[in-house]
C-alpha positions in Angstrom: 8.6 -17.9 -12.4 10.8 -16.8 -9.4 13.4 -14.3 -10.0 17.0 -15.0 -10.2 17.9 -16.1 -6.5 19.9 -12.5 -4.7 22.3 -12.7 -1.5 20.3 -11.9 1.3 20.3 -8.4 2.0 22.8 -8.0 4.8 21.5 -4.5 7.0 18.1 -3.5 7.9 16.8 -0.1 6.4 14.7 1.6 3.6 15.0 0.0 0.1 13.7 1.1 -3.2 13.2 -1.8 -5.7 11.7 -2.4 -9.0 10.3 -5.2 -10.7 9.9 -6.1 -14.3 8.2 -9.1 -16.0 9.9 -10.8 -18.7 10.6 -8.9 -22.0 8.5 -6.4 -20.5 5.2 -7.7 -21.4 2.3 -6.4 -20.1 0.9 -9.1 -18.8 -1.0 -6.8 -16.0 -2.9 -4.7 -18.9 -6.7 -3.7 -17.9 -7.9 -3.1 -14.3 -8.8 -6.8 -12.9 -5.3 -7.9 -13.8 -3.5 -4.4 -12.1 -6.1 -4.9 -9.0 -4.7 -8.7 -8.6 -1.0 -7.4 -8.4 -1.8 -4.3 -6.7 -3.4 -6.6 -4.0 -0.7 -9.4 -4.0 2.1 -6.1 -3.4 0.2 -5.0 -0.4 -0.6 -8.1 1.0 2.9 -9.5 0.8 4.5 -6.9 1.9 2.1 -6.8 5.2 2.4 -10.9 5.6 6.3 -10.1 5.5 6.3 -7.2 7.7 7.6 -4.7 5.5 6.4 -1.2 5.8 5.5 0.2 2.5 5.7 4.0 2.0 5.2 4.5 -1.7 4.5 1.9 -4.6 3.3 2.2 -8.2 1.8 -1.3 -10.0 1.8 -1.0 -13.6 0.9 -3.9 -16.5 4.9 -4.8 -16.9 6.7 -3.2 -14.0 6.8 -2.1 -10.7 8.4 0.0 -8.0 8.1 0.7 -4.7 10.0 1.7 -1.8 9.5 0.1 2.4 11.5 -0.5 5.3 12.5 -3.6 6.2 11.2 -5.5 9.1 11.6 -3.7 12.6 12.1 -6.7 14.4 14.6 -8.6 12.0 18.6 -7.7 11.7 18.3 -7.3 8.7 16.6 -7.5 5.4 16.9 -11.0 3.8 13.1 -11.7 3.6 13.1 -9.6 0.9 13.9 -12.1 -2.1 11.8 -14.9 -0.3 9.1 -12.3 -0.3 9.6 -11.1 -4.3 9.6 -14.7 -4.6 5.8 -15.0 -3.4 4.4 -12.4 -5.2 6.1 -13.5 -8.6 5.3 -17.0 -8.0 1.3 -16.4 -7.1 1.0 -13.5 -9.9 2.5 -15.8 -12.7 0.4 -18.4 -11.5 -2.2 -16.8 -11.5 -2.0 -15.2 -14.8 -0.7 -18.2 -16.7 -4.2 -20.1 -15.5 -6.1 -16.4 -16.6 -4.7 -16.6 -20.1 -4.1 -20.4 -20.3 -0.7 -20.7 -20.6 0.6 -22.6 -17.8 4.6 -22.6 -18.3 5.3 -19.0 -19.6 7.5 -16.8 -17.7 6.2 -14.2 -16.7 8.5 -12.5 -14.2 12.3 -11.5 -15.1 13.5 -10.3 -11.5 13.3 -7.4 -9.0 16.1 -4.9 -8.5 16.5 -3.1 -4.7 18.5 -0.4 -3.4 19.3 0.6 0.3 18.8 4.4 0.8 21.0 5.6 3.4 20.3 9.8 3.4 17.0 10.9 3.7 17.3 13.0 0.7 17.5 9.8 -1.1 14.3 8.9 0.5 12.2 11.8 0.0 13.7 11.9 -3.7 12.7 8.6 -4.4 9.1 9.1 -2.7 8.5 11.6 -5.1 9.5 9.4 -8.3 7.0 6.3 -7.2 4.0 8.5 -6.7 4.5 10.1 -9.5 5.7 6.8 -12.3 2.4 6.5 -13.6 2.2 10.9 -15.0 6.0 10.2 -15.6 4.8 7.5 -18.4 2.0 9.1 -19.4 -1.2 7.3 -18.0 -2.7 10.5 -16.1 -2.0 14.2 -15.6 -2.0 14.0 -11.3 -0.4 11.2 -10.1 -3.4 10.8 -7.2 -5.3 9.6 -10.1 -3.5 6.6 -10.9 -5.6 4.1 -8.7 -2.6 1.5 -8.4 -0.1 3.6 -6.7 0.0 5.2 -3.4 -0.3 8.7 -4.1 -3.9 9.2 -3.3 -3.2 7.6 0.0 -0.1 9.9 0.2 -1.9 12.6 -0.3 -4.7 11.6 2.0 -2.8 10.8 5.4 0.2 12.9 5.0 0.1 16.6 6.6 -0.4 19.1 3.8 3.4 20.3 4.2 4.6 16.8 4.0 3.0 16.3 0.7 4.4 19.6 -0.7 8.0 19.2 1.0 8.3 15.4 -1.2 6.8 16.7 -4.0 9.3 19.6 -4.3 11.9 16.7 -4.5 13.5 16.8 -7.9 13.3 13.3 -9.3 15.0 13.7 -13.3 18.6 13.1 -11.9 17.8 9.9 -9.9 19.1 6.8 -11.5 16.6 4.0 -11.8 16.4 1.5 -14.5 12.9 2.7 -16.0 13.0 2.1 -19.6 9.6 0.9 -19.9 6.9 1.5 -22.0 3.4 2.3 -20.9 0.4 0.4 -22.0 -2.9 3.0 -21.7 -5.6 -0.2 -21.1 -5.1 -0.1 -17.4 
């Protein structure tokens, strides 16, 4: 199911957003299913333009944080892009477990950041979700987020200066409960 339709997003820039699936059911649980969204996040994202620099797939939510296409004025594709990956995941699932008109999606949240602070901030809280809710003790081991990567192409002092970010007085709408089978 698509989410709730949002305005377009009036001004180009670097959003965080979140996704949730409906009543939080992990509907992503085990590796094949978090590989399939992981995939479908990347891809749309690339097919849309968007640049990612941080994202975390889990079995009922997700967050992740890109800029918005260079060469657009602004940033409507983004809930025509949600759209797509809601549509093809729920599809996709509902034929996996048979169950062809559940809802699986509930909507996507985003935020502008406008400061860099922001930015770096919220850099640090996506790459580390997954040790934040308990699945593993360094977030570079969480193979559906983009800390390994991070870690990987980022200069060593980049990856210190965001991970020195302080991330416990950020507010974002994360009330969700991990499922270990991922």
């Amino acid at each position: 199911m698509a989410p709730r339709s949002h305005p377009p997003t009036s001004q180009r820039g670097t959003y965080f957003v979140t996704g949730s699936t409906y009543q939080k059911v992990h509907h992503f649980r085990g590796a094949t299913r978090l590989r399939v969204l992981h995939r479908g996040l990347l891809t749309v994202t690339e097919q849309f333009g968007w640049n990612l620099e941080a994202w975390a797939v889990f079995s009922n939510h997700y967050h992740f944080i890109a800029h918005s296409p260079a060469a657009a004025d602004n940033a409507a594709s983004l809930s025509a892009m949600m759209g797509i990956l809601h549509v093809k995941t729920a599809s996709w699932i509902n034929r996996l477990d048979n169950q062809p008109a559940r809802k699986v999606w509930f909507n996507f949240w985003e935020a502008r950041m406008n400061s860099n602070v922001l930015i770096w901030a919220r850099l640090n809280y996506v790459h580390q979700n997954a040790v934040k809710h308990g699945l593993v003790p360094v977030a570079c081991q969480y193979p559906w987020c983009s800390a390994a990567w991070f870690e990987r192409t980022a200069s060593p002092a980049m990856v210190k200066a965001i991970y020195r970010f302080k991330t416990d007085k950020i507010s974002v709408s994360d009330d969700f409960e991990s499922n270990p089978d991922w």
